[in-house]
Biopython code that builds the backbone (N, CA, C, O; Angstrom):
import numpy as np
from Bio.PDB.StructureBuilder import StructureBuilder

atoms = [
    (1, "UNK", "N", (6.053, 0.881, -11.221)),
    (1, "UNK", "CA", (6.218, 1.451, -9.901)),
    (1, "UNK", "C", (6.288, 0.323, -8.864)),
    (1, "UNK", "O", (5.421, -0.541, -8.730)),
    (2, "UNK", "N", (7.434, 0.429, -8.131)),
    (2, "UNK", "CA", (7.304, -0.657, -7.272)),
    (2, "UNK", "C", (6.519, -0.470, -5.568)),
    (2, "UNK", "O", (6.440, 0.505, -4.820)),
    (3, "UNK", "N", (6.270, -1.198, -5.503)),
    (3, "UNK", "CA", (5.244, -1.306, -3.949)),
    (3, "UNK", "C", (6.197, -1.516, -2.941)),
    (3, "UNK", "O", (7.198, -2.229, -3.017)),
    (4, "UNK", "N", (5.697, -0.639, -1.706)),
    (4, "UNK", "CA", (5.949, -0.633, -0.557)),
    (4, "UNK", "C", (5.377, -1.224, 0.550)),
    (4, "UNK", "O", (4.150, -1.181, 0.637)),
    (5, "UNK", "N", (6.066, -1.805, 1.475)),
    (5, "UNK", "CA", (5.410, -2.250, 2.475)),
    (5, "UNK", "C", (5.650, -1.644, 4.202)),
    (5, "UNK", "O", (6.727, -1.065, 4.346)),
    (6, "UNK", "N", (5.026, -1.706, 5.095)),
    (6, "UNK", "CA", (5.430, -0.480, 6.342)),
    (6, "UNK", "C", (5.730, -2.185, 7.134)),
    (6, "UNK", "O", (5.041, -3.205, 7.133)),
    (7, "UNK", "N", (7.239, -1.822, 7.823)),
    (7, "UNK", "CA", (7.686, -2.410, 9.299)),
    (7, "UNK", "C", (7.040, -1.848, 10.203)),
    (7, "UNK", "O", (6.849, -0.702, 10.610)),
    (8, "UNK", "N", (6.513, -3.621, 10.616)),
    (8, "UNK", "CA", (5.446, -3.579, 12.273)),
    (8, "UNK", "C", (6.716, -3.023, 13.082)),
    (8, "UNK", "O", (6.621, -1.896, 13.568)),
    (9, "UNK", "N", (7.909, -3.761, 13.254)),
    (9, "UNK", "CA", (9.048, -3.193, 14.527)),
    (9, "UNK", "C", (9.506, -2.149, 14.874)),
    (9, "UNK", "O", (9.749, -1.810, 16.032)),
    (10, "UNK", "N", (9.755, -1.206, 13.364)),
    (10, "UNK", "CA", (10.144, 0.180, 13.467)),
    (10, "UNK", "C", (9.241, 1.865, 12.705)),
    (10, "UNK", "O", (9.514, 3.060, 12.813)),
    (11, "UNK", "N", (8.036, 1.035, 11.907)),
    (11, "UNK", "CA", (7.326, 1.456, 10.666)),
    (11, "UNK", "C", (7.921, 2.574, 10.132)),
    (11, "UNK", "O", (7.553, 3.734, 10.319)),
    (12, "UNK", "N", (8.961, 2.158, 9.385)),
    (12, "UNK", "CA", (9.473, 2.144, 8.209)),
    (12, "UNK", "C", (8.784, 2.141, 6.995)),
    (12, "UNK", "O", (9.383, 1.382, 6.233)),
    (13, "UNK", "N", (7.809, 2.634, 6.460)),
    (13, "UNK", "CA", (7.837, 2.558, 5.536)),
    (13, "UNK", "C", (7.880, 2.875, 4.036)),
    (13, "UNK", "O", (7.094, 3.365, 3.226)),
    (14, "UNK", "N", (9.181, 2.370, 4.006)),
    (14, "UNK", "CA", (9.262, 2.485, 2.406)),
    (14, "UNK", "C", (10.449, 0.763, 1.985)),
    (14, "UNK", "O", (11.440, 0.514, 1.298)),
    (15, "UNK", "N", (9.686, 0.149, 2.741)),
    (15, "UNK", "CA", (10.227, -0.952, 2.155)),
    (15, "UNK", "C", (9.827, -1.626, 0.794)),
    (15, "UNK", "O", (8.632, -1.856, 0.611)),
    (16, "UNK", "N", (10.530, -1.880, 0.052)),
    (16, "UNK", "CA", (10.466, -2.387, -1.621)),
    (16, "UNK", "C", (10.672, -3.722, -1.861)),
    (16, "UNK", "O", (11.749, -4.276, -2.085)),
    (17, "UNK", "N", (8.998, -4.461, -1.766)),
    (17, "UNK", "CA", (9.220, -5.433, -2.328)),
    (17, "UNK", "C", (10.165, -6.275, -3.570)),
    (17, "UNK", "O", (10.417, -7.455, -3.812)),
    (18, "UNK", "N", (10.489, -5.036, -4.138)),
    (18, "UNK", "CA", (11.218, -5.909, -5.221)),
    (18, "UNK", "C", (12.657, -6.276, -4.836)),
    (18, "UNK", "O", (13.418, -6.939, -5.541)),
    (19, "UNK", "N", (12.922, -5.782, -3.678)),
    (19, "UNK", "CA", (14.289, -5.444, -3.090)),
    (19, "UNK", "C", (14.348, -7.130, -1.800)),
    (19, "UNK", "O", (15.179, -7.173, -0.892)),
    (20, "UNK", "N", (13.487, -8.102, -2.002)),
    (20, "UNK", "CA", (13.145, -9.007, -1.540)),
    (20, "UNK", "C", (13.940, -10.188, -1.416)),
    (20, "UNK", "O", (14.444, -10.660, -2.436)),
    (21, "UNK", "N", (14.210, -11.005, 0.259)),
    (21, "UNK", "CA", (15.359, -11.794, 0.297)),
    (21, "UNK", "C", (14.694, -13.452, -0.655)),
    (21, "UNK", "O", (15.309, -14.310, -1.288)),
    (22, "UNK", "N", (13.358, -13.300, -0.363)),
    (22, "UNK", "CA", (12.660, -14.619, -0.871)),
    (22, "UNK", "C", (11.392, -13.931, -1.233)),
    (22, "UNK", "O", (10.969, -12.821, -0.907)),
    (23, "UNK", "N", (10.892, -14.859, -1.982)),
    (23, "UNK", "CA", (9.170, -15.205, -2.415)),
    (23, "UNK", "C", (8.379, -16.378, -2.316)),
    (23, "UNK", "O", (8.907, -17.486, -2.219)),
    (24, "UNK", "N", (7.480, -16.258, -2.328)),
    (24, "UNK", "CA", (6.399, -17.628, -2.262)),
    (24, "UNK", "C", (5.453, -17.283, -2.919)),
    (24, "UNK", "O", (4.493, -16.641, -2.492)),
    (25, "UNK", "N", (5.621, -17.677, -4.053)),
    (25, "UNK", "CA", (4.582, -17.628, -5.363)),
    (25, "UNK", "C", (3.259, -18.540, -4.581)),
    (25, "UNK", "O", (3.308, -19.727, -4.259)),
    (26, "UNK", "N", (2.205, -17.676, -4.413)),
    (26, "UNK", "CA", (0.812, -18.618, -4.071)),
    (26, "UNK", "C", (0.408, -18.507, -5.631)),
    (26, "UNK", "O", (0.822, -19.524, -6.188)),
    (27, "UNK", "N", (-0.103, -17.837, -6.343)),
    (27, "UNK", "CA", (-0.420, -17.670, -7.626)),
    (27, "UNK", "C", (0.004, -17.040, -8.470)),
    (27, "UNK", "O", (1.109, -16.500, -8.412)),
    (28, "UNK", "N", (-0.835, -16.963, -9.509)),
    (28, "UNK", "CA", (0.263, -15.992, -11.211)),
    (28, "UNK", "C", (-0.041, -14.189, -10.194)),
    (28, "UNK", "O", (0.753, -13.413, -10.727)),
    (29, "UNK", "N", (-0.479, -13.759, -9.569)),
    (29, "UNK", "CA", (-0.474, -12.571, -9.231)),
    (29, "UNK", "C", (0.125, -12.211, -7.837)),
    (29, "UNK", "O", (0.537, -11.077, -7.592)),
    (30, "UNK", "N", (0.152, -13.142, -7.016)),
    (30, "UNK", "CA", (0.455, -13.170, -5.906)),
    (30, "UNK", "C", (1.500, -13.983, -4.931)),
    (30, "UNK", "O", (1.931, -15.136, -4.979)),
    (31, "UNK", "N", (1.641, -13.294, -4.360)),
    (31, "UNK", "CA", (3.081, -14.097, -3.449)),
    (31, "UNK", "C", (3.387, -13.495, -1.964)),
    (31, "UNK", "O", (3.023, -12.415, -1.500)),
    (32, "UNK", "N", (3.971, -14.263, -1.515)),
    (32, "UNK", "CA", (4.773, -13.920, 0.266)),
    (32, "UNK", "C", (6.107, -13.307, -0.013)),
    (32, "UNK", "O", (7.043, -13.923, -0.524)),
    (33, "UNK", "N", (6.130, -12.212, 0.308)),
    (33, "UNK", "CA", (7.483, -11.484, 0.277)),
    (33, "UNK", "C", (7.959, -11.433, 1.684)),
    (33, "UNK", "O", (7.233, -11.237, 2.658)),
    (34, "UNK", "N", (9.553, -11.671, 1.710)),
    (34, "UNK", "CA", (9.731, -11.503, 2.700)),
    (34, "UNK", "C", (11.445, -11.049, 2.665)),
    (34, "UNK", "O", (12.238, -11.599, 1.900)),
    (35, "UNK", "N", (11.920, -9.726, 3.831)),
    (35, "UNK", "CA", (12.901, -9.007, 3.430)),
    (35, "UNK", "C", (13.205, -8.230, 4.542)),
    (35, "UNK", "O", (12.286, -7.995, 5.327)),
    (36, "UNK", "N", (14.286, -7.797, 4.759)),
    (36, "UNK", "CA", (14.675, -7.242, 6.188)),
    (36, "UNK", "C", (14.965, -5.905, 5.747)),
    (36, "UNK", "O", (15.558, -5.499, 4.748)),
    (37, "UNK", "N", (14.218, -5.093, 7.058)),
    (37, "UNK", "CA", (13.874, -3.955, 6.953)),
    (37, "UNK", "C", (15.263, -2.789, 7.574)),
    (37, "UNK", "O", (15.616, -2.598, 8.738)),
    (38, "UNK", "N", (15.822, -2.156, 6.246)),
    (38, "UNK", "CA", (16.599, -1.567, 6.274)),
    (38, "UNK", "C", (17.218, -0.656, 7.276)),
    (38, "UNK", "O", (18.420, -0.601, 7.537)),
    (39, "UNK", "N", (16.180, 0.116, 7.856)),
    (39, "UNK", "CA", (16.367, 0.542, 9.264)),
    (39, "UNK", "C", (16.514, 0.310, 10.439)),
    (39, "UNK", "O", (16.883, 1.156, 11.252)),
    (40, "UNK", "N", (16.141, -1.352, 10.810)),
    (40, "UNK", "CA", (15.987, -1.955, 12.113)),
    (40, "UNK", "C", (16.259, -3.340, 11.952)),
    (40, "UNK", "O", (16.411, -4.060, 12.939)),
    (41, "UNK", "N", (16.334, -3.778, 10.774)),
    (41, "UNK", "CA", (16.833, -4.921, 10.586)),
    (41, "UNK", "C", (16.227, -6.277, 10.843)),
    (41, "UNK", "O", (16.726, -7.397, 10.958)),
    (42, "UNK", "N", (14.481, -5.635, 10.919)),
    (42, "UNK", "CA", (13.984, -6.921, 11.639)),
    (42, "UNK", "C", (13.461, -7.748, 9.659)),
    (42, "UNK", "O", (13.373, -7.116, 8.606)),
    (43, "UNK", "N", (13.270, -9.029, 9.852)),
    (43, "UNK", "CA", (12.873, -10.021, 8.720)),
    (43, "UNK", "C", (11.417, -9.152, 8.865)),
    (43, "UNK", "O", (11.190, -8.700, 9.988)),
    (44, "UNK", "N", (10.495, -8.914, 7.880)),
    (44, "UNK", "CA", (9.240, -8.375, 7.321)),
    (44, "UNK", "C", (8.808, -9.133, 6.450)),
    (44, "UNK", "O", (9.397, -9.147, 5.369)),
    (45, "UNK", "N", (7.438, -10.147, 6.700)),
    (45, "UNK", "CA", (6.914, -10.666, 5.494)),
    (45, "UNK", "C", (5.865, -10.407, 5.210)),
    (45, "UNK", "O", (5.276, -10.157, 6.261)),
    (46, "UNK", "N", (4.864, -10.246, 3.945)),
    (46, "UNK", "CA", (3.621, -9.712, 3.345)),
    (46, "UNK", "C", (3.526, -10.609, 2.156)),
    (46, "UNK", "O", (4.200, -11.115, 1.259)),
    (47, "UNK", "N", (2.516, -10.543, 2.563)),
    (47, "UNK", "CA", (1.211, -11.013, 0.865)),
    (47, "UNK", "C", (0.950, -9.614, 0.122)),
    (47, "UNK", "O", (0.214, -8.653, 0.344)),
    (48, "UNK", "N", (1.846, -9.928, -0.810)),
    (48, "UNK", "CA", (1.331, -8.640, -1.951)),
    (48, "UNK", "C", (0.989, -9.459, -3.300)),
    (48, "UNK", "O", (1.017, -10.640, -3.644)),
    (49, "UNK", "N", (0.649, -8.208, -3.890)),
    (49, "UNK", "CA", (0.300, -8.836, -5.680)),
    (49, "UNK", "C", (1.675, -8.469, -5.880)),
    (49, "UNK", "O", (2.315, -7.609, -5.276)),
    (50, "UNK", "N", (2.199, -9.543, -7.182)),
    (50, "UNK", "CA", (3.662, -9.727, -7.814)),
    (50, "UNK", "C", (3.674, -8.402, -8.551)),
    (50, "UNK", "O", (2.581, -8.137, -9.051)),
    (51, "UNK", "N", (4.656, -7.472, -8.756)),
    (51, "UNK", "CA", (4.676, -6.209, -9.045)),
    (51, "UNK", "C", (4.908, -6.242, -10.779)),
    (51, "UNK", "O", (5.181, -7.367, -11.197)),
    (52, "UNK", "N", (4.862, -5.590, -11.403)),
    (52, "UNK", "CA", (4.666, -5.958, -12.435)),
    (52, "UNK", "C", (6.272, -6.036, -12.984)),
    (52, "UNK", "O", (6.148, -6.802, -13.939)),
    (53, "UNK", "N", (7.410, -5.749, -12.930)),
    (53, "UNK", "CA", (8.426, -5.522, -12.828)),
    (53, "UNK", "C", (9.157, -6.963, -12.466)),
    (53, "UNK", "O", (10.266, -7.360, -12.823)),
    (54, "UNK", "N", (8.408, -7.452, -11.841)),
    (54, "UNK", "CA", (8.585, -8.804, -11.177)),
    (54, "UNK", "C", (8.086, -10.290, -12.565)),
    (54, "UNK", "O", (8.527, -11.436, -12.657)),
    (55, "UNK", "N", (7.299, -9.739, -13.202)),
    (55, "UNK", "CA", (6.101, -11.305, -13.482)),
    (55, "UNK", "C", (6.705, -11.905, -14.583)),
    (55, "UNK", "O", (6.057, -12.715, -15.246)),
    (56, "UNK", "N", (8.263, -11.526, -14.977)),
    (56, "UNK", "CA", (8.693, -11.889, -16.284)),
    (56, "UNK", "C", (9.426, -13.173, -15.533)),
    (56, "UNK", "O", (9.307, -14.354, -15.857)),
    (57, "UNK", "N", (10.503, -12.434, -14.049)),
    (57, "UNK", "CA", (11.049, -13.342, -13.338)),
    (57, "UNK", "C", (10.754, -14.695, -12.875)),
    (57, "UNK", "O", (11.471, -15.695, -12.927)),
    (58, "UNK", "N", (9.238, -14.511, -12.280)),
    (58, "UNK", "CA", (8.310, -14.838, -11.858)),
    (58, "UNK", "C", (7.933, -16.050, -12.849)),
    (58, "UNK", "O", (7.872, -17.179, -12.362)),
    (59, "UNK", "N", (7.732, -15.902, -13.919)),
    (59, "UNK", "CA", (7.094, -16.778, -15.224)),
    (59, "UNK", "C", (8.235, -17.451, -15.410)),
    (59, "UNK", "O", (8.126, -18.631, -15.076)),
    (60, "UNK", "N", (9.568, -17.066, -15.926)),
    (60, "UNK", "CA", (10.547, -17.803, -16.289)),
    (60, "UNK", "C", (11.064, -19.151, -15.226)),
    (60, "UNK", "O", (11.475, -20.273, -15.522)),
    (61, "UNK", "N", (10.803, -18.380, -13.662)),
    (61, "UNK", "CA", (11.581, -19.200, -13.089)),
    (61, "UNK", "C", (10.552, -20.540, -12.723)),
    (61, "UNK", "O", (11.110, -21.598, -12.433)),
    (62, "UNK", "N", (9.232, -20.487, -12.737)),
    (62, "UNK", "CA", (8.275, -21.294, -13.087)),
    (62, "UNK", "C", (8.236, -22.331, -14.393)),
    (62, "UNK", "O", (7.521, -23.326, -14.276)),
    (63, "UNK", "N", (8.867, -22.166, -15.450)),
    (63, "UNK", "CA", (8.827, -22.791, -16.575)),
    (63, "UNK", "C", (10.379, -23.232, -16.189)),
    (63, "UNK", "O", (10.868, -23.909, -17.093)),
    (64, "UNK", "N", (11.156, -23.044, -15.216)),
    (64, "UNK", "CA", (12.581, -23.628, -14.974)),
    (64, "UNK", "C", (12.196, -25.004, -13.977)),
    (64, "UNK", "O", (12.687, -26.133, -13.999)),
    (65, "UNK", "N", (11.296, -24.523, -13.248)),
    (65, "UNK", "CA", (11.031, -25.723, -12.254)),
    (65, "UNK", "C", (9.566, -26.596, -12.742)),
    (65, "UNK", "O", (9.055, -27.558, -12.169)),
    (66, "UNK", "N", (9.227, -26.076, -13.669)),
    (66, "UNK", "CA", (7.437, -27.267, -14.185)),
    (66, "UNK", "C", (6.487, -26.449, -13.295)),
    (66, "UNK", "O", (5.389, -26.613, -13.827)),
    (67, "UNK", "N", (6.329, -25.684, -12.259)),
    (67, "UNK", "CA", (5.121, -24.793, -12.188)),
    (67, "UNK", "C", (4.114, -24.687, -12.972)),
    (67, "UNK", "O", (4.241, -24.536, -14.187)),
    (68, "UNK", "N", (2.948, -24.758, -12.343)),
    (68, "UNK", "CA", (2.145, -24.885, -13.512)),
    (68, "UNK", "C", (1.276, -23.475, -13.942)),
    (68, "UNK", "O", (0.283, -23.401, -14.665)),
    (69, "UNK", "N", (1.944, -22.485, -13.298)),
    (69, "UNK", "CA", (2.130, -21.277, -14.266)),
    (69, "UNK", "C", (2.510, -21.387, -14.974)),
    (69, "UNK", "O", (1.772, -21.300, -15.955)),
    (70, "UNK", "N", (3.738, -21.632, -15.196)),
    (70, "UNK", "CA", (4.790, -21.538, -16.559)),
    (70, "UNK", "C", (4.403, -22.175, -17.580)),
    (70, "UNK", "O", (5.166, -22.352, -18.530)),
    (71, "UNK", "N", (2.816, -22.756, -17.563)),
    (71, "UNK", "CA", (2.330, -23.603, -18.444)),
    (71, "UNK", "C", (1.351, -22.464, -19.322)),
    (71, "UNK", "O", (0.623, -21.636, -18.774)),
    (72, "UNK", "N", (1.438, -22.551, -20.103)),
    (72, "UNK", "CA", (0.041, -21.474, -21.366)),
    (72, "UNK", "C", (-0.625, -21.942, -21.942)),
    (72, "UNK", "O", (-1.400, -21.291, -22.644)),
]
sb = StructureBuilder()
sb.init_structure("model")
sb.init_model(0)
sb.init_chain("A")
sb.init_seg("    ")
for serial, (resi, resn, name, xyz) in enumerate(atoms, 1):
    if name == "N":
        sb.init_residue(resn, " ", resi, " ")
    sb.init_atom(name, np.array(xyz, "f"), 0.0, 1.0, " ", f" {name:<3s}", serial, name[0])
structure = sb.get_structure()
């Protein structure tokens, strides 16, 4: 199930993190999403947990760059 986040500009919400222009992996669970909100168009960023749908992406593209997630 993917997670939603509510727009401060228009609150909107049913915005879908997974539907996301960037990320910022802080850890193996967590990250800065950030994505423009379909209705109003403003940029929206949040700290969510990485959705689970997400952590395969997430892992691979870490073991592409030496992250030291991508390490086991």
């Amino acid at each position: 199930m993917s997670q939603t986040i509510t727009c401060p500009a228009c609150g909107a919400s049913d915005l879908d993190v997974c539907c996301y222009d960037s990320m910022m992996v802080v850890r193996a669970d967590l990250a800065m999403f950030t994505l423009r909100c379909p209705s109003c168009g403003a940029k929206v960023s949040s700290m969510q947990t990485i959705p689970s749908q997400l952590r395969d992406e997430v892992r691979f593209a870490a073991i592409e760059v030496g992250a030291g997630m991508g390490r086991e």
